[in-house]
C-alpha positions in Angstrom: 63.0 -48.3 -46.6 61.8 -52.1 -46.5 63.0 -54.1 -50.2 60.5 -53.7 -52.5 59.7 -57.7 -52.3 58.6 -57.1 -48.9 56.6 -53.9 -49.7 54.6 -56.0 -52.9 53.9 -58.9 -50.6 52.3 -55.9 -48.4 50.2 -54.4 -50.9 48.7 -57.2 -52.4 48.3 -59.4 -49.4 44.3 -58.6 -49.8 43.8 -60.3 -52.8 46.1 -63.1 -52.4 44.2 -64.1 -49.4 41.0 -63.6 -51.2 42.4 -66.2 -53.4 43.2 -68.3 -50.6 39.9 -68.4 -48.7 37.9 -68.6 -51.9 35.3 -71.7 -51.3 36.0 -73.4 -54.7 40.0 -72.8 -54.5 40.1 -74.8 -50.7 37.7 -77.7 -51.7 40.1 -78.4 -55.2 43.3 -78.1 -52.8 41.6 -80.1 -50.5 39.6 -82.9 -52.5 40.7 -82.2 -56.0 38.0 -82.1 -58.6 35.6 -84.1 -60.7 37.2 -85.3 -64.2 34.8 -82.8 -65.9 36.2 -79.8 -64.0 40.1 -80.9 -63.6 39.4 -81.1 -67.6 37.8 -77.3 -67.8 41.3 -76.0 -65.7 43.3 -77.8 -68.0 41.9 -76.2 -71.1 41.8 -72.4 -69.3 45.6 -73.6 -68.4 46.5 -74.3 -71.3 45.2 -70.5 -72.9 47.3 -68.9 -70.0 50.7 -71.1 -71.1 50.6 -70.6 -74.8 50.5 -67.0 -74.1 52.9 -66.5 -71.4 56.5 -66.8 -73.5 54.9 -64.1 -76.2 53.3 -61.7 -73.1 56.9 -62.2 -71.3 58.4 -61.1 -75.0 56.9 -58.1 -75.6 57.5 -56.8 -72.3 61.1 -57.7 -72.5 61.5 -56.1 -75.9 60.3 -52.6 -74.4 62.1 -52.6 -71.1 65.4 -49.8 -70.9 68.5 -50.8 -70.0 68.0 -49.2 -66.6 66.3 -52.6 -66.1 68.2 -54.9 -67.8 67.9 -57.0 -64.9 64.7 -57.3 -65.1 65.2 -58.0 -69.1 67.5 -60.9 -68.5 65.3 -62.8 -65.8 62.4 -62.5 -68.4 65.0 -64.2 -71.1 65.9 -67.0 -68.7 62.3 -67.6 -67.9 61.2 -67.8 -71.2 64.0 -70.4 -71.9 62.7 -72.5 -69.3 59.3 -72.0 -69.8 59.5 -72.8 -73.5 57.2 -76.0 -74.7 55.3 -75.8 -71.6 52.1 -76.2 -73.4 52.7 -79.2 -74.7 53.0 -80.3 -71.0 49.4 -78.9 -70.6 48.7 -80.9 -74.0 50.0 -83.8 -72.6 47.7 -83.6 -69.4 44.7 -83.1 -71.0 45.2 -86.2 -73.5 45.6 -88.1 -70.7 42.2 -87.1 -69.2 40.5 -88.0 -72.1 40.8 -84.1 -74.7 42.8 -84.1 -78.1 45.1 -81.6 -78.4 43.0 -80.6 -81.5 40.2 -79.8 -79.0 42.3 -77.9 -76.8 43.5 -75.7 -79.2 39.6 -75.2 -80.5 38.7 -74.5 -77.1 37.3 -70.9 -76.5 39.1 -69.6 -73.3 36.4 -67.9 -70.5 35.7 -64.5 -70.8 38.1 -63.6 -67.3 41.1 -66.2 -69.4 40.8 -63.6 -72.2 40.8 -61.0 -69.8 43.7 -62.1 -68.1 46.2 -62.1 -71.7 44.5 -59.5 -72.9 45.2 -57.2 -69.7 48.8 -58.7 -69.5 49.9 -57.5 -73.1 48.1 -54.0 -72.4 51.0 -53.9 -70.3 53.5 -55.1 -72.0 53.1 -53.4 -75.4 51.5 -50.0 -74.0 51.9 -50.0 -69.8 55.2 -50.2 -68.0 56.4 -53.6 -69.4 57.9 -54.5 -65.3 54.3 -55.1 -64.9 54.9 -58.6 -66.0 56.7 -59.3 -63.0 53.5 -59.1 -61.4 52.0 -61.4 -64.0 55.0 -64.0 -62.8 54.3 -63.2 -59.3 51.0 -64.5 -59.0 51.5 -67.4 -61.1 54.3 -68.4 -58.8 53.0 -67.8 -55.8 50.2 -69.8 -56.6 52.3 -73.1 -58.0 54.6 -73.1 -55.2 52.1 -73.0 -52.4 49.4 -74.7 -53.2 50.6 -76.5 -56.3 52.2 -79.2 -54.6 49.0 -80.1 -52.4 47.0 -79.6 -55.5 48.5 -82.2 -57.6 48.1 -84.7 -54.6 44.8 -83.8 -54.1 43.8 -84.0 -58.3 45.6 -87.6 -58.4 43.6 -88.9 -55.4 40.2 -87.8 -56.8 41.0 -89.1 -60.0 43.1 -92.1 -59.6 45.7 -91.2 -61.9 49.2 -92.3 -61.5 52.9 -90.9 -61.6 52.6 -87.8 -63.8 50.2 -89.1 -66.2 47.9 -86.3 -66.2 49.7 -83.5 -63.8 52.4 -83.5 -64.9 52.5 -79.7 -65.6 51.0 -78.5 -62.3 53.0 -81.0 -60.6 56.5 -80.1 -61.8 55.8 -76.1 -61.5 55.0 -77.0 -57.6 58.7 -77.3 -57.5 60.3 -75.5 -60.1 58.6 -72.3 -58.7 59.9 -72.5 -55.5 63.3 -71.6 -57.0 61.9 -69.3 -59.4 60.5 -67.4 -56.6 63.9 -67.0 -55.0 65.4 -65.3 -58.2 62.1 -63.0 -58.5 62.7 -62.0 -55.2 66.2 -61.1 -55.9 65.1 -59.4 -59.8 61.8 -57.9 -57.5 64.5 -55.9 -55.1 66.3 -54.0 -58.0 62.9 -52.0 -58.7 64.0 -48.6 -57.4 61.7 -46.0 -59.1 57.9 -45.9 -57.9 56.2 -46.0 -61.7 57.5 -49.2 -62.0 56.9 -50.5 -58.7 53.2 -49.5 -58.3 53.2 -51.0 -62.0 54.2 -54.2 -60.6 51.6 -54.3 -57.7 48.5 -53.3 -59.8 49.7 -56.1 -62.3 49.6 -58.7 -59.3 46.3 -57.3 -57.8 44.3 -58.3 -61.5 46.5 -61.2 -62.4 45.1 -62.6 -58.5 42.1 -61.2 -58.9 41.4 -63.1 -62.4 43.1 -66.1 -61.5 40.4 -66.2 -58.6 37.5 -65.6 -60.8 39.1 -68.6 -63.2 39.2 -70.7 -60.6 36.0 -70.3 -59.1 34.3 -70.7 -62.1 35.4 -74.1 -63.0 
């Protein structure tokens, strides 16, 4: 029996490439955006960041001790995750929004989705479902986030960090934080909370597409 990494990247390769091919996703990667849309990410961003440490929280505070590996990579992530917003905060100041706008700003209907599915999960699913939530979310920064941030600072003539500095620096720091997934990924033995895991990747892709495309 293949690890269970191997077997999620598998079963959710569909809608990982639908991300992939999807029209608006390539042309950002490729050109970047206008300042009005790089703004609109920012402020759907910035919904998805505030609410990761608390989703991540919930599901650690339900998980058994027959996954108490999968209990202590959600602690270390939230350690290093913690304050991130601000980074977010920080990038949209610099394009020209007030923190006190971002924080007024009401998140898209498929934003709200998105949370609101992910602590379903955590406070009433199976609470390794996050792992999925991670999954896509890293996936996503340490393939195209690198190209990405290039490709937004070209369009937009911005300098250094000033303005990506959040999408820039998760381009590398999710490169290792896939590695240690990978490793927390493979101690999923029992099938409730592996077919947990790859439903919870299938929406989080799925809505991460639809945010995309509708910026």
């Amino acid at each position: 029996m293949q690890p269970f990494f191997a077997d999620l990247v598998t079963r959710t390769d569909e809608v990982r490439r639908s991300f992939e091919n999807n029209p608006v996703v390539l042309d950002a990667v490729a050109h970047g955006m206008s300042i009005q849309r790089y703004r609109k990410f920012l402020l759907e961003l910035y919904h998805i960041v505030w609410h990761f440490n608390p989703v991540t929280a919930a599901a650690a505070s339900r998980l058994p001790d027959s996954h108490r590996q999968v209990r202590y990579h959600f602690y270390e992530h939230m350690h290093e995750e913690s304050g991130h917003e601000q980074w977010v905060l920080d990038d949209l100041d610099a394009v020209g929004v007030t923190a006190q706008d971002a924080r007024a700003y009401p998140a898209s209907p498929d934003t709200l989705a998105m949370c609101g599915y992910n602590y379903w999960q955590a406070d009433r699913g199976n609470p390794c479902s996050v792992l999925g939530m991670l999954y896509a979310l890293e996936v996503i920064a340490s393939v195209y986030g690198g190209t990405f941030t290039s490709a937004i600072k070209e369009s937009l003539l911005l300098v250094g960090e000033r303005g990506t500095s959040f999408i820039g620096s998760h381009a590398t720091l999710d490169v290792a934080h896939m590695a240690s997934l990978r490793v927390v990924l493979n101690t999923l033995q029992d099938a409730a909370a592996q077919d947990a895991v790859v439903e919870s990747t299938n929406v989080n892709f799925h809505l991460l597409t639809r945010i995309f495309a509708a910026v």
